[in-house]
Legacy VTK file of the C-alpha trace (Angstrom):
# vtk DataFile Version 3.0
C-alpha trace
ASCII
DATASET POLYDATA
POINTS 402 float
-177.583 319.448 67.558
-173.723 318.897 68.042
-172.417 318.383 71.875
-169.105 319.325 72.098
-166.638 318.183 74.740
-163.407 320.208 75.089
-160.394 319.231 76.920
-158.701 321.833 78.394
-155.754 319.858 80.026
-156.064 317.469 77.317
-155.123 313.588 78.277
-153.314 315.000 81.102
-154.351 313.796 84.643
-153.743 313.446 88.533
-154.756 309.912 88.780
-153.499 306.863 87.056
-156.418 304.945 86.586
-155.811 301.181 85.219
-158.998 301.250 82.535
-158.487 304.734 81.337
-158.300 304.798 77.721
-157.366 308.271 77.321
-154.209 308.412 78.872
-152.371 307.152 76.045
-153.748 310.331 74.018
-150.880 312.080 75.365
-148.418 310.795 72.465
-150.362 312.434 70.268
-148.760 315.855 71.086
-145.256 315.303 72.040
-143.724 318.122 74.246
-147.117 319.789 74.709
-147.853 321.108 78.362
-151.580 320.794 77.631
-153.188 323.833 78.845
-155.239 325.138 76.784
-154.152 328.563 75.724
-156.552 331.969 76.001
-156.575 332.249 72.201
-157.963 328.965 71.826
-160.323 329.428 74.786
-161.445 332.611 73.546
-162.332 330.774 69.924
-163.810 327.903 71.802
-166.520 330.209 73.571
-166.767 333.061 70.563
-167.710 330.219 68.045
-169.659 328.106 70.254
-171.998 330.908 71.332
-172.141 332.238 67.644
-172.396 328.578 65.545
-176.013 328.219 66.920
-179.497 330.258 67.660
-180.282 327.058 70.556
-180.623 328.109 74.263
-179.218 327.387 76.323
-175.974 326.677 74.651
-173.837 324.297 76.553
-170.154 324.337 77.375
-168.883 321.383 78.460
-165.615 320.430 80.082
-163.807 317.298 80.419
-160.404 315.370 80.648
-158.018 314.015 81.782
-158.464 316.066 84.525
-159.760 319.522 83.807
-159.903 321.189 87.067
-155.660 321.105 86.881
-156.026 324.354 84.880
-157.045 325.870 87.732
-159.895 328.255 88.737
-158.776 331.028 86.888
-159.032 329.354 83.761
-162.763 328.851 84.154
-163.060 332.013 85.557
-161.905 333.295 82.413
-164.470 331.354 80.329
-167.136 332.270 82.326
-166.058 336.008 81.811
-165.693 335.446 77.969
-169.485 333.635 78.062
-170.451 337.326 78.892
-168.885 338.719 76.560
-169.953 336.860 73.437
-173.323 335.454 74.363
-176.389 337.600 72.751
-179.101 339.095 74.288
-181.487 336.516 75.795
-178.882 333.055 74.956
-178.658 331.186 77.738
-175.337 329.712 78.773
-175.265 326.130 80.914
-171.975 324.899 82.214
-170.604 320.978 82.778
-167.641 319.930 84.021
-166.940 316.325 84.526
-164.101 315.665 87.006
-162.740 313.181 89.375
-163.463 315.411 92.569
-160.087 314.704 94.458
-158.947 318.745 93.992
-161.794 320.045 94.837
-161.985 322.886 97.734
-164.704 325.408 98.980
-163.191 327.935 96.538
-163.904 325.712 93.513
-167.605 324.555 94.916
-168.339 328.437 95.831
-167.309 329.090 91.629
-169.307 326.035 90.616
-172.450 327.383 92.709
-172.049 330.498 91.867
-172.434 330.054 88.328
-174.508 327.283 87.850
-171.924 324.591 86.764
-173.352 321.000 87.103
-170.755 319.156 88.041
-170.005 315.296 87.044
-168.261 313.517 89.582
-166.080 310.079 88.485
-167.212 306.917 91.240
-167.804 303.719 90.230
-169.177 302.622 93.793
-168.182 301.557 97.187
-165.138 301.912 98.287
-163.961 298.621 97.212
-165.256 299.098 93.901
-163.806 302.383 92.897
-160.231 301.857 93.881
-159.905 298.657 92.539
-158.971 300.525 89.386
-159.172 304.328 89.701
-155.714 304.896 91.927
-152.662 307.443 91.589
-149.653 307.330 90.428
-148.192 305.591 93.654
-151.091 302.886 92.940
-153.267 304.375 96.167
-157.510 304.839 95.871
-158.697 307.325 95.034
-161.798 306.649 96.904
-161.772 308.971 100.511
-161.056 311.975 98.330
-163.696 311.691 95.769
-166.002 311.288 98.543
-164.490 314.424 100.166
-165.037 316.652 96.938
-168.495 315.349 96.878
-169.172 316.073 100.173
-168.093 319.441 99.804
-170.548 319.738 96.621
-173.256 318.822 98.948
-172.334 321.227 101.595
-172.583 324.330 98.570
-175.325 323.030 96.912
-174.167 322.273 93.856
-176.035 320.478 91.042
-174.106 317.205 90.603
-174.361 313.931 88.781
-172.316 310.484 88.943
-170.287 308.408 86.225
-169.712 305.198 87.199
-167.626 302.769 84.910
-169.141 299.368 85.087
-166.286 296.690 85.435
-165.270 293.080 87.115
-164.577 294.663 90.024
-168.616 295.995 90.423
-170.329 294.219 87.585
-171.416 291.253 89.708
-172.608 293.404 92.460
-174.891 295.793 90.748
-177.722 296.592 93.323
-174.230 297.743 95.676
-173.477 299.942 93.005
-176.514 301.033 92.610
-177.445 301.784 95.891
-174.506 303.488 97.701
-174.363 305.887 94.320
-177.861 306.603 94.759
-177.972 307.135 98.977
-174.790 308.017 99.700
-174.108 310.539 97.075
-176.861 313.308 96.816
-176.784 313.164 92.711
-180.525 312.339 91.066
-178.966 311.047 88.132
-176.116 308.199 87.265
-174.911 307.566 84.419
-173.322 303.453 84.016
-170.670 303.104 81.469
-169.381 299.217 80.225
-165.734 298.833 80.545
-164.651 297.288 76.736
-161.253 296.310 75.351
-159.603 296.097 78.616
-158.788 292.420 79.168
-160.283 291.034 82.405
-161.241 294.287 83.872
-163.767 294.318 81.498
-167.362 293.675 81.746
-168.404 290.624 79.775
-171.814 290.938 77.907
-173.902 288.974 80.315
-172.128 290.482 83.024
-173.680 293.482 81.403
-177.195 293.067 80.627
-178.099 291.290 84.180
-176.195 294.641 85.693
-178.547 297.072 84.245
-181.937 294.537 84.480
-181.131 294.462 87.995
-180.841 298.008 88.809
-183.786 298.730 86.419
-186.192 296.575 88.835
-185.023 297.822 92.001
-185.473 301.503 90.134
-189.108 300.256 88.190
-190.517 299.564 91.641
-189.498 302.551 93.811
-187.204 305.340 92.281
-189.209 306.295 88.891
-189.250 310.248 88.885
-186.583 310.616 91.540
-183.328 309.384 90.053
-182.040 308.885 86.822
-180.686 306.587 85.134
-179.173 307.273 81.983
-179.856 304.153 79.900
-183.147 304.114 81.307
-184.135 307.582 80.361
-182.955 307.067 77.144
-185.015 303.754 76.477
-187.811 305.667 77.627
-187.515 308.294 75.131
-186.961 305.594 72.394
-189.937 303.793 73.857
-192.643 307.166 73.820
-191.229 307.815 70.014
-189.006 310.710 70.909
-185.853 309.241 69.623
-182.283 307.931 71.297
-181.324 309.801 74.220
-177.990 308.647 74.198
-175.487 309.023 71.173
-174.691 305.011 70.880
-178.091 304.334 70.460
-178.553 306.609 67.706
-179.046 305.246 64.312
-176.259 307.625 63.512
-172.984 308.784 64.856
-170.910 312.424 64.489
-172.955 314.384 66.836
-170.154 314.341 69.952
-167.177 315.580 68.649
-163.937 316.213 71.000
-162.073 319.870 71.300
-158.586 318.973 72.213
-156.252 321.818 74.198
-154.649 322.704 71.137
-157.781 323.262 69.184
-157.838 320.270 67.063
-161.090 318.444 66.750
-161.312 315.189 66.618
-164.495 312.768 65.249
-165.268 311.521 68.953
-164.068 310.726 71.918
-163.321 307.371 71.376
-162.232 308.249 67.762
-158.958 310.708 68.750
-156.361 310.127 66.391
-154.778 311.138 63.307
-157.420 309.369 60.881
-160.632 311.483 62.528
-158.698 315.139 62.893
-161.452 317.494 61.380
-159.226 320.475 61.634
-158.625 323.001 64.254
-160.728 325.814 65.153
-158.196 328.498 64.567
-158.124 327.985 61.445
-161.360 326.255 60.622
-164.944 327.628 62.266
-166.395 324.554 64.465
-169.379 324.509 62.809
-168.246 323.638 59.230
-165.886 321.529 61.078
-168.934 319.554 63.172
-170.693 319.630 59.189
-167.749 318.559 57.041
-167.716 315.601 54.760
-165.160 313.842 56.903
-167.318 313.687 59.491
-170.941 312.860 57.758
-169.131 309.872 56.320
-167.995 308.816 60.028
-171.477 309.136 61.145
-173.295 307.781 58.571
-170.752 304.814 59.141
-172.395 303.641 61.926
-175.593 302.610 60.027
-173.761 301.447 56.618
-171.722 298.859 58.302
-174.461 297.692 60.480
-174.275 293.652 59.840
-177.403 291.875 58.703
-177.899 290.435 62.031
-178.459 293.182 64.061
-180.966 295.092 61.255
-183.666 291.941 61.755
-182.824 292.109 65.458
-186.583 292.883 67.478
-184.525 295.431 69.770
-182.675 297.439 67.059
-185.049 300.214 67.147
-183.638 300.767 70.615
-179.885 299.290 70.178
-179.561 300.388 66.730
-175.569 298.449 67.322
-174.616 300.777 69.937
-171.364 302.682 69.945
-169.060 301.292 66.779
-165.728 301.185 69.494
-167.655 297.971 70.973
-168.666 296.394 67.621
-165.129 294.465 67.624
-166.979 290.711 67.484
-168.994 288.760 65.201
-172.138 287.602 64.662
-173.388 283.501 64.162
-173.320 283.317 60.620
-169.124 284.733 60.403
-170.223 288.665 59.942
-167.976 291.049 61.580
-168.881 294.363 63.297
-171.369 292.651 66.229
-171.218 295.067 69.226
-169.528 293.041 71.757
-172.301 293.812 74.570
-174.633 292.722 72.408
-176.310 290.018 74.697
-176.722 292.030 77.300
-178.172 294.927 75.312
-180.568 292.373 73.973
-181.560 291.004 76.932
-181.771 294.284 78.825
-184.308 296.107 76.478
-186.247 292.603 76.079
-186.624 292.546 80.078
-187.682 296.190 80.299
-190.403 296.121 77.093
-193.524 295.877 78.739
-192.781 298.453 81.610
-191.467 300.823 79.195
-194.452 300.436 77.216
-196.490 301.415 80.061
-194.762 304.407 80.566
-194.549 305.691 77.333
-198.385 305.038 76.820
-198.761 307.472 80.652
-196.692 310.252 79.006
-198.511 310.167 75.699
-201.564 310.567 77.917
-199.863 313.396 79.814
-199.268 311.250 83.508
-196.235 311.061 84.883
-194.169 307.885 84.813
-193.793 307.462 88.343
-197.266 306.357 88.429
-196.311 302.627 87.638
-194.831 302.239 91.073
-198.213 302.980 92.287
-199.388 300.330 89.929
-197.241 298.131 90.446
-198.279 298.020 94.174
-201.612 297.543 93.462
-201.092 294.419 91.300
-202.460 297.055 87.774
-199.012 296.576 85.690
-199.569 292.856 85.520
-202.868 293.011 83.763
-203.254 290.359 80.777
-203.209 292.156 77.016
-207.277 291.640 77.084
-207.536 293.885 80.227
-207.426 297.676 80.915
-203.949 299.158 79.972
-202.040 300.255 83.250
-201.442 303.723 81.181
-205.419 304.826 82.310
-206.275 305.533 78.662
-209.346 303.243 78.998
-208.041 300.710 76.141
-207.411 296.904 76.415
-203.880 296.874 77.115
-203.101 295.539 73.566
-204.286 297.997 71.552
-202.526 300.314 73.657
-199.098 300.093 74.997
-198.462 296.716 74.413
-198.778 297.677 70.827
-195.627 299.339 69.568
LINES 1 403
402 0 1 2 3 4 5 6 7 8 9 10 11 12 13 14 15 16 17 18 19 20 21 22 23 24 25 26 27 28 29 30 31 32 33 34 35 36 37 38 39 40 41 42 43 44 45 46 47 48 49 50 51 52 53 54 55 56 57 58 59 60 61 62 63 64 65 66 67 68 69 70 71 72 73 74 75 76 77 78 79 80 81 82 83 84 85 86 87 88 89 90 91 92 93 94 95 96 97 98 99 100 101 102 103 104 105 106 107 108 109 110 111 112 113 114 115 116 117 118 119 120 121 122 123 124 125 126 127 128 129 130 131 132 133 134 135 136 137 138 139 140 141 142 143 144 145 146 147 148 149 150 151 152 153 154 155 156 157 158 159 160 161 162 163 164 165 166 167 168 169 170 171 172 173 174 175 176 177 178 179 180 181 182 183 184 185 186 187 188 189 190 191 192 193 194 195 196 197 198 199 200 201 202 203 204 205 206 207 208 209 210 211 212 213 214 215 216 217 218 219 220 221 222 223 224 225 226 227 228 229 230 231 232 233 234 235 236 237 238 239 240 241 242 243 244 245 246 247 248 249 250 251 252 253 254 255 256 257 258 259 260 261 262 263 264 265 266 267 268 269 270 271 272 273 274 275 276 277 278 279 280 281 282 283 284 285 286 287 288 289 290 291 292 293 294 295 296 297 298 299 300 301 302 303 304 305 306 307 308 309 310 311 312 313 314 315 316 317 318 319 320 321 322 323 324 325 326 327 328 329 330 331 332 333 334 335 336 337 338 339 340 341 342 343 344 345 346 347 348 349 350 351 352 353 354 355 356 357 358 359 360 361 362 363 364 365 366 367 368 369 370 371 372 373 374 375 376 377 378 379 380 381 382 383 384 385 386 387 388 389 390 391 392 393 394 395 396 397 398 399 400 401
């Protein structure tokens, strides 16, 4: 299944934020206003809605800043959903912003039609403007909290993404908790700041980050938020495959629809040497299938150094996303993902408990059920004693057997 992004305003934004990597996409298309015009917008939706029999059939928006096209832009789309979707397809709507032009107008659309809406925070107040400012170098932090207060008041569906960086990384049950009570979104999504000097977060920075939130969250939020890298372990752990792209033994499935129309390999792959085409001249679908991009995906996997293929936590890391595998490994190898430690030491701390929950969904209980557990001293059973899961097996013939 292929999950496109499309960029309506393209790199263009209202903020100036220090980390963002996609600002300097601009130079790619010299003189452009970046609006995306109604021809390629009508393209966009007609081949989206026709390239696939899935429902529902997801249109996703992103940036830059895509709410600067204004309302009537997604009005349009929505109108043009209508008029291209078949009998019976279902049609969801995403739009991930920075919240700071929000109004009631643009909450009353987003309700109205469904849109969940991503919101860009990477914490308390302190945290998020450290980096995510204007052009006059001012936080962005009171008005983000304004458009998601005015979410809240319309009831709209919305989620965070926080970027995890030096100004946040060493503080990660802060982070964690203001996102999760002071938000009203039921599911965050943590992405590592890479490649930006000492803004970044270092690898062990990295993997204590998420082990810490994933205790706090093991013991008492389980089935009532979550977390994105803890979903997706979960479905790696229960057999159902990665539920994020850079764990994935492969890559290609995320390709990025620029405001002109061109489509790029990925969103961290927008450049000259992983333009697929454009859509106006090329459907998306043979685009999303060309050879160009099989060989990108199928990258990931061929260039995968020897260290990481004996790794014991491959079947969950599988490298992770190729822009971080810029380091090398012990023996001299190159293409080591540079989180790597903390990946490693993250799905080594959260084996067991995952193992538990995968073996209470295979035995149709909900996961939540290892707070309970938990409580009542069952998840730290030896491997010769009842498995936590309730499936009446020793505990190593169950879930603590892979």
């Amino acid at each position: 299944m292929i999950h496109l992004l499309a960029k309506p305003a393209g790199a263009r934004c209202n903020l100036a934020c220090t980390y963002c990597f996609y600002r300097e996409k601009e130079a790619l298309y010299p003189g452009s206003r970046f609006r995306m015009t109604d021809e390629v917008l009508d393209a966009y939706i007609r081949q989206c809605l026709g390239a696939t029999r899935d429902s529902p059939v997801t249109i996703a928006w992103q940036g830059g800043e895509p709410t600067l096209m204004g309302l009537d832009f997604f009005r349009r789309s929505v109108e043009m959903e209508e008029k291209y979707r078949r009998p019976g397809m279902m049609v969801e709507n995403t739009i991930q912003t920075n919240g700071t032009l929000l109004d009631d107008e643009w909450c009353e659309f987003f309700r109205e039609h469904g849109f969940l809406v991503g919101i860009s925070l990477d914490g308390t107040r302190e945290m998020h403007d450290a980096y995510r400012v204007d052009g006059q170098g001012k936080g962005s932090f009171d008005r983000v909290m304004r458009g998601i207060s005015l979410l809240r008041e319309h009831g709209v569906e919305h989620n965070i993404l926080a970027c995890v960086h030096a100004a946040n990384a060493d503080r990660p049950l802060d982070a964690y908790r203001f996102l999760r009570d002071e938000t009203g979104a039921g599911h965050i999504q943590f992405i590592p700041l890479t490649g930006a000097g000492e803004m970044s977060v270092t690898a062990a920075q990295w993997g204590r980050f998420l082990c810490t939130i994933f205790d706090e969250w093991v013991r008492r939020d389980v089935g009532e938020v979550f977390v994105r890298h803890f979903d997706a372990a979960l479905s790696v752990w229960a057999g159902l495959g990665a539920g994020m792209c850079v764990f994935a033994p492969t890559c290609g499935a995320a390709p990025v629809l620029e405001h002109t129309g061109d489509l790029y390999a990925c969103d961290h792959f927008v450049g000259p040497d992983h333009l697929l085409g454009t859509l106006l001249k090329t459907p998306l679908a043979d685009l999303a299938a060309c050879e160009k991009q099989r060989r990108f995906g199928e990258g990931k996997q061929a260039t995968l150094p020897a260290y990481c293929r004996t790794c014991t936590v491959r079947f969950a890391c599988n490298g992770g996303c190729p822009k971080d595998r810029t380091t090398s490994t012990p023996d001299g190898e190159t293409g080591l993902n540079c989180l790597c430690e903390g990946y490693r030491a993250f799905f080594t701390h959260i084996d067991r408990p995952m193992r538990v929950m995968a073996g209470l969904l295979k035995h149709g209980r909900a996961p939540a059920e290892i707070m309970e557990r938990q409580a009542t001293g069952g998840e730290k059973r030896g491997r010769n004693d009842p498995c936590p899961c309730g499936s009446g097996l020793k505990y190593k013939r169950c879930c603590g057997k892979r």
